[in-house]
C-alpha positions in Angstrom: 0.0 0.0 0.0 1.2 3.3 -0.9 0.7 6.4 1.4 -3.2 7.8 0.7 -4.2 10.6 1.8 -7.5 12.0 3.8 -8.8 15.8 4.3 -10.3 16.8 7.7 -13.8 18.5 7.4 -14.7 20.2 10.2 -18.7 19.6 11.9 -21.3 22.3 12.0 -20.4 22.0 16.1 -16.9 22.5 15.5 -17.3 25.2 13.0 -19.4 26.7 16.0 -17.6 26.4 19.0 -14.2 27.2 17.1 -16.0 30.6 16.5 -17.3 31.0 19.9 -13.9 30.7 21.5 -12.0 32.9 19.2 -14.5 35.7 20.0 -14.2 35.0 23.5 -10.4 34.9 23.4 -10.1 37.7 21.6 -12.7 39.8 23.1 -11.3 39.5 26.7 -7.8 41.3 25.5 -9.7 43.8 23.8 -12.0 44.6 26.7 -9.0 44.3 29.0 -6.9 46.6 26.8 -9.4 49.0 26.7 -10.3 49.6 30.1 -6.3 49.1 30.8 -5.3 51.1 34.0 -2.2 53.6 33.3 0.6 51.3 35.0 -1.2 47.9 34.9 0.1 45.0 37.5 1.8 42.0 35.6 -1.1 39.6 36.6 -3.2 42.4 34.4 -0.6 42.0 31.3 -0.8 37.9 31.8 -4.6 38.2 31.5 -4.2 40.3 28.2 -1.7 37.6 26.3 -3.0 34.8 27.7 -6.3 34.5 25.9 -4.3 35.4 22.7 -1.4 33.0 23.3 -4.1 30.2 23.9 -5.7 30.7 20.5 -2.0 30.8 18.7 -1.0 27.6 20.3 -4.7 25.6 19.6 -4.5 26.9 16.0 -1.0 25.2 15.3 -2.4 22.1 17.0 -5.2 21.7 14.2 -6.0 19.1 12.4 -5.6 19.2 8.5 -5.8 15.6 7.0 -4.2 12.5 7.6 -2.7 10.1 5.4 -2.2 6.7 6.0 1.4 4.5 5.2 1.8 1.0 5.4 3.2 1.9 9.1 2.3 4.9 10.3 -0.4 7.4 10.5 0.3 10.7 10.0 -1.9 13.2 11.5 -1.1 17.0 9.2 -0.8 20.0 11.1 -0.4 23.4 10.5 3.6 23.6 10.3 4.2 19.9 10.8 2.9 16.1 10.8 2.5 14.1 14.2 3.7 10.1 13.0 1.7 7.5 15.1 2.7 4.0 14.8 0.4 1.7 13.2 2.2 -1.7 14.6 -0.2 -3.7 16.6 -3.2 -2.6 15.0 -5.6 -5.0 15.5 -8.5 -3.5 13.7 -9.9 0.0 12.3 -13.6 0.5 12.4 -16.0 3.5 11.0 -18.1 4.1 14.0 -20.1 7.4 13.7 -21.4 6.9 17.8 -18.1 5.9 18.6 -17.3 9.4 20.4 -20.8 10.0 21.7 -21.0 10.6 25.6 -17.0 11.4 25.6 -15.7 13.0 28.3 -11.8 14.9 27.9 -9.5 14.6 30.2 -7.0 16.2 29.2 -6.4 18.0 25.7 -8.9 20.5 23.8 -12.9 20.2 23.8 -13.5 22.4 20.5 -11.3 25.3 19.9 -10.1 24.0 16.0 -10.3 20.2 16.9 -11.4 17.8 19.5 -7.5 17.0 20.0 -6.4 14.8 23.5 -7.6 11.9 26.0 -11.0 11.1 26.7 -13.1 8.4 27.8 -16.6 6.8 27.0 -18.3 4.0 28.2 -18.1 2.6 24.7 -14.2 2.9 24.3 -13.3 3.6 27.4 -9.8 5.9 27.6 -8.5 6.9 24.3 -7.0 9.4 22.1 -8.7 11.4 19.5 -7.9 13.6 16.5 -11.4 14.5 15.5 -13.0 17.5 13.5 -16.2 15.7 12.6 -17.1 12.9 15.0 -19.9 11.4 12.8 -16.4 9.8 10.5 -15.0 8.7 13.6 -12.5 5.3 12.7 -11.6 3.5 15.5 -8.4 2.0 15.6 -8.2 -0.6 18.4 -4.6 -1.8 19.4 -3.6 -4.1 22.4 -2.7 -1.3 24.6 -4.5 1.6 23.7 -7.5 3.1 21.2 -6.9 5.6 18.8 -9.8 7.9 16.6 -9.4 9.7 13.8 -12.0 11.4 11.2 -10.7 11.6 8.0 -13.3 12.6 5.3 -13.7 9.4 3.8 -14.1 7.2 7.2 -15.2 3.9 5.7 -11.6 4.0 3.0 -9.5 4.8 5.8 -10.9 1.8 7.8 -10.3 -0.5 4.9 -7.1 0.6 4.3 -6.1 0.4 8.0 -7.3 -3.5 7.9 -5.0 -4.3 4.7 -7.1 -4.3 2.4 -7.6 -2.4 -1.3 
């Protein structure tokens, strides 16, 4: 199998929430800014680049396709391509509930991806990179569980399997 690879279309809720939070992050410096007093304590300035240097960082995190090799799954970012190992893969699945009652313990909920650990009954604990959870793939190794969406979920799960 040759390297193929997958876009990363975002959901309506994504679209939504990603919108939400950049207001919101980039609001709070403006309002902050403008009501700035004239020799603002350092906690003040924190609270100003914060929101801003939160939006930066989750931005480069994003997710912009994926393409699967014979060994590896590459997840595209902005300015670089996270490699996870595809040895052990015991079996990829398209599973558009697979996400459903997730809770995230630790990475980002919706600000340009739903990017980290989480947990479900269904799964229990594993790792997404998800923009649309309705082409969730499940990939199930012996240690851990992996989901992706890639815009053509059922392809990616028969490539994953070995098959053409």
């Amino acid at each position: 199998m040759q390297q193929v690879k997958f876009g990363a279309p975002w959901s309506r809720q994504l679209r939504i929430l990603t919108v939400v939070f950049t207001l919101f992050l980039l609001g709070l410096p403006a309002i902050l800014i403008n009501r700035a007093p004239e020799n603002p304590p350092a906690i003040y300035l924190v609270s100003i680049w914060l929101p801003l240097a939160i939006l930066a960082l989750s931005a480069l995190f994003a997710i912009r396709g994926f393409i699967i090799e014979p060994d590896r799954l590459l997840v595209l970012r902005p300015l670089w391509k996270t490699s996870l190992s595809l040895t052990g893969l015991e079996q990829a699945e398209h599973d558009p509930q697979a996400m459903d009652g997730s809770i995230r313990t630790f990475g980002n909920g919706g600000l340009f991806g739903f990017i980290g650990l989480f947990r479900n009954k269904k799964l229990g604990r594993y790792r997404a990179f998800a923009t649309d959870q309705k082409n969730a793939v499940v990939l199930r190794f012996p240690t851990h569980t992996l989901v992706i969406t890639p815009d053509r979920p059922a392809r990616a799960a028969e490539l994953l399997n070995g098959q053409t």
